[in-house]
SEGUVEX-633795 format. One record per residue (C-alpha): y, z, x. Coordinates in steps of 0.25 Angstrom, whole numbers, plus 5000, padded with zeros to 4 digits. Layout:
N
YZX ...
***
This chain:
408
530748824506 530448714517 529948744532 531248674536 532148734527 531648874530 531748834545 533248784541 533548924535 533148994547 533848914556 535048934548 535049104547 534749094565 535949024565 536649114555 536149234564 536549154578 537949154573 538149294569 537549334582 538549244590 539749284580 539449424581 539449404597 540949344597 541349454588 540749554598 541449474609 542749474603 542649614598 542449704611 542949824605 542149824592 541049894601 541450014599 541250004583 539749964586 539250114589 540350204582 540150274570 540950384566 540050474559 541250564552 540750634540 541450574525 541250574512 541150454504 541350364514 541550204514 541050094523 541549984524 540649874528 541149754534 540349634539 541549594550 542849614557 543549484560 544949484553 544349414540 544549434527 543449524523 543449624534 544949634533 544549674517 543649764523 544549824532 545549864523 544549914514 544350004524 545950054526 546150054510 544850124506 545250234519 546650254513 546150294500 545450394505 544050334509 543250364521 543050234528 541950154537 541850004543 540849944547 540749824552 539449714555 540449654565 541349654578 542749604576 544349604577 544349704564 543649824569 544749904576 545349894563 544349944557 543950054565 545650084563 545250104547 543950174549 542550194557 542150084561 540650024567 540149884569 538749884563 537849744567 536549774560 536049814549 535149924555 536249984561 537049964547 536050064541 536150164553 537550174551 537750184536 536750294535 537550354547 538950334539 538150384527 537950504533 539350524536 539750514521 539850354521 539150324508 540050204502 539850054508 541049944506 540249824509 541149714513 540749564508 539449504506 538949494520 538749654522 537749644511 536549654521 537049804523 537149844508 535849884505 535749964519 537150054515 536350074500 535150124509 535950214516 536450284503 537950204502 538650154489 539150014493 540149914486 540049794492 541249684492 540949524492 542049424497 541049304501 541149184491 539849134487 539949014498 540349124510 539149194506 538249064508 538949044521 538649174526 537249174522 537549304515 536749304503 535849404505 536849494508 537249474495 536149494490 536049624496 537549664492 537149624478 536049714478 536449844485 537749844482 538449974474 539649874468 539949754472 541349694472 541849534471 543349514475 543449424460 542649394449 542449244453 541549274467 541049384461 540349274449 540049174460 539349254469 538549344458 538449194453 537949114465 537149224471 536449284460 536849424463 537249534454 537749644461 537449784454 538949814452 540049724455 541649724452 542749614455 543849684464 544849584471 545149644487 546749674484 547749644495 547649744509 548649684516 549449784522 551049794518 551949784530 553249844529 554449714530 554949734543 553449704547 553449584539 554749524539 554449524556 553149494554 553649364544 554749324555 553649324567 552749224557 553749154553 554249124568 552849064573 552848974559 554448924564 554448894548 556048844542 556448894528 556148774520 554548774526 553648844516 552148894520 550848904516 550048994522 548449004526 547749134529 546249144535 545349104546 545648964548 544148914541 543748824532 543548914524 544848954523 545248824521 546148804534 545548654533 546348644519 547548734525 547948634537 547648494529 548748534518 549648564531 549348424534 549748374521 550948494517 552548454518 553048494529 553948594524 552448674521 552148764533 550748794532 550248934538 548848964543 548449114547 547249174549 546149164562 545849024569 544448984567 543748854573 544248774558 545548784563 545348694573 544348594568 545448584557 546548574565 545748444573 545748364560 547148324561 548448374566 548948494566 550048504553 551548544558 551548614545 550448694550 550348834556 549248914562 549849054563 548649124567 547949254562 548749364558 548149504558 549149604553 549749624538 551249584544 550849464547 550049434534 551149484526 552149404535 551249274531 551349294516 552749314516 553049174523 551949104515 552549014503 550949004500 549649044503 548648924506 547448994502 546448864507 545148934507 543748864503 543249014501 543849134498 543249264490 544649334489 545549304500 546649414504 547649324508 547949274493 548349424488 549049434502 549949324501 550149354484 550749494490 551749424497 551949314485 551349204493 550849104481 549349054484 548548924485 547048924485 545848844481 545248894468 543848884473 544148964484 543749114479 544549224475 545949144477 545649094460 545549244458 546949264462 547749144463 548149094449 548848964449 550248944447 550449094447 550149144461 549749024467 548748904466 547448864465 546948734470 545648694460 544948614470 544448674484 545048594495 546248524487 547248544499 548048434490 548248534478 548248644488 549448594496 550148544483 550048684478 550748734490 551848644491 552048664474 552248814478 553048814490 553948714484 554248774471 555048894473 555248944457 553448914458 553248994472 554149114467 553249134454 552049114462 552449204472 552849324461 551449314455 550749304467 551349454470 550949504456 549649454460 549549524473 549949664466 548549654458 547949664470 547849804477 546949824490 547149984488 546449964472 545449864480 544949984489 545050084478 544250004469 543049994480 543150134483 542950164470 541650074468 540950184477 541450304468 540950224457 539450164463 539150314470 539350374457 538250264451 
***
């Protein structure tokens, strides 16, 4: 390797280093009352217990997995811990579920496993690639770990994260993949063969609400969108990213009949607006904002006539099982990730063959939401498929990969 292209790399990882620090910073700042998480640690004696390691608490897909790992693993009986690498929104509820400590550094990592170890903690859940740094620390500290991936290959890249992969690969009790197509590309791409492995979709946790809840819930919705009978929607969920696709979202908006309302929720990030300065803002278009509880995602599906599933890069997303409980019929790109895993076209939705095809994309919507005998036939399966998919048998399965590995 080159002078230069050595000097490149290191410049690169400063920078990579710089923006955890600042991002870190922001979270701390935004955070205040996470302090208290930063020296707790309730030493209560268990047996058997379960960590639950997360690398964040922003309200993102992966820690919102982890959280209700947490409540369902606790229900069935399992003695719960969090811990977090991280400051953020999430944390209250974690510490609501369980024990909670934010741990930064990997030498405080080890002081506190062998600490929890000590209590009767011997049974790691290791939350997406990232935390792979930490797994050969907890298999030095005496714990069983099963540790879950959700990063796409490309992810993985952008977050520099391939040595903890390595490490994940290699330390690791059982490793699970949310479907059998990540699980070929990343032992594929990576060279990486886990010593045990198993194929386990996440399930659907959104919470039931009871339907006073949600018929109220709808109505508030419905009132912001001031949307007539004949309007049909199509609805986006996530960060407003380019990865998400919101790009792809907003230009079918432009194109869309007007009698197609489309629907955006999730968190504003800095795209939103850089796509919003590339033309005018559609009259069909609504931003609704990010909605936090399971009232107003239920509320969201019910209204949906479709779900725009837009994203460049998504391992398994949670918001296709949600909107199939509810009937929604969805749209994704087949390149995507895990959407092919569950999306089967003409059944339960469509697939659009070639990434960023927002002319196929939008004239699978309007072909859906204007076809009432299609959408009724869609909708039906895309209940039947939602049943397969049970977040209670998801925890129970991983709970019972510790039994399993301890007894190894």
């Amino acid at each position: 390797m080159t002078t230069k292209k050595i000097k490149s790399l290191n410049s690169s990882n400063a920078a990579q280093v710089v923006r955890k620090i600042l991002f870190r910073a922001r979270l701390i700042v935004a955070n205040p009352s996470n302090w208290k998480y930063l020296n707790a640690l309730d030493l209560t004696p268990v047996q058997n217990g379960v960590i639950v390691l997360t690398h964040e608490s922003n309200r993102l897909g992966a820690s919102m997995l982890a959280e209700n790992i947490a409540k369902e693993a606790k229900n069935q009986g399992s003695c719960i811990y969090i811990l977090t690498r991280q400051f953020g929104e999430l944390n209250q509820e974690y510490a609501q579920t369980a024990p909670l400590r934010i741990v930064f550094s990997k030498i405080k990592m080890k002081s506190v496993l062998k600490k929890l170890h000590t209590a009767g903690y011997n049974r790691l859940l290791a939350n997406t690639v990232v935390n792979g740094d930490c797994i050969r620390i907890a298999k030095e500290c005496g714990y069983t770990v099963v540790s879950l991936i959700h990063e796409m290959p490309k992810v993985i890249q952008q977050l520099q994260a391939e040595s903890s992969l390595k490490e994940l690969e290699k330390y690791s009790d059982c490793v699970v993949f949310p479907t059998k197509g990540m699980q070929k590309k990343i032992t594929g791409q990576f060279c990486v063969t886990p010593n045990s492995w198993e194929i386990k979709p996440q399930g659907i946790y959104l919470q039931d609400v009871d339907s006073n809840t949600l018929n109220k819930t709808t109505r508030d919705i419905l009132g912001k969108l001031n949307k007539s009978e004949k309007i049909k929607i199509a609805v986006g969920v996530g960060n407003t990213t380019e990865i998400k696709g919101f790009d792809y979202f907003l230009k079918m908006a432009r194109k869309a009949p007007t009698d197609i309302l489309f629907v955006w929720a999730g968190k504003k990030e800095s795209f939103y607006d850089i796509c919003l300065s590339k033309g005018s803002v559609p009259t069909n278009f609504v931003y609704l904002g990010k909605l936090t509880t399971a009232a107003e995602m239920a509320a969201l599906y019910t209204i949906a006539d479709v779900l725009a599933m837009t994203s460049r890069v998504d391992t398994f997303p949670s918001a296709v099982l949600e909107a199939m409980k509810f009937g929604t019929p969805v749209i994704g790109f087949a390149e995507s990730g895990g959407v092919s895993e569950v999306v089967q076209n003409g059944v339960n939705g469509t697939l659009i063959d070639k990434m960023g095809d927002t002319d196929a994309f939008l004239q699978a919507i309007i072909s859906i939401v204007q076809n009432t005998s299609q959408y009724m036939s869609l909708s039906k399966n895309a209940k039947k498929t939602a049943l397969n998919y049970s977040f209670e048998n998801y925890v129970r399965f991983l709970m019972a990969l510790f039994d399993e590995k301890s007894e190894v």
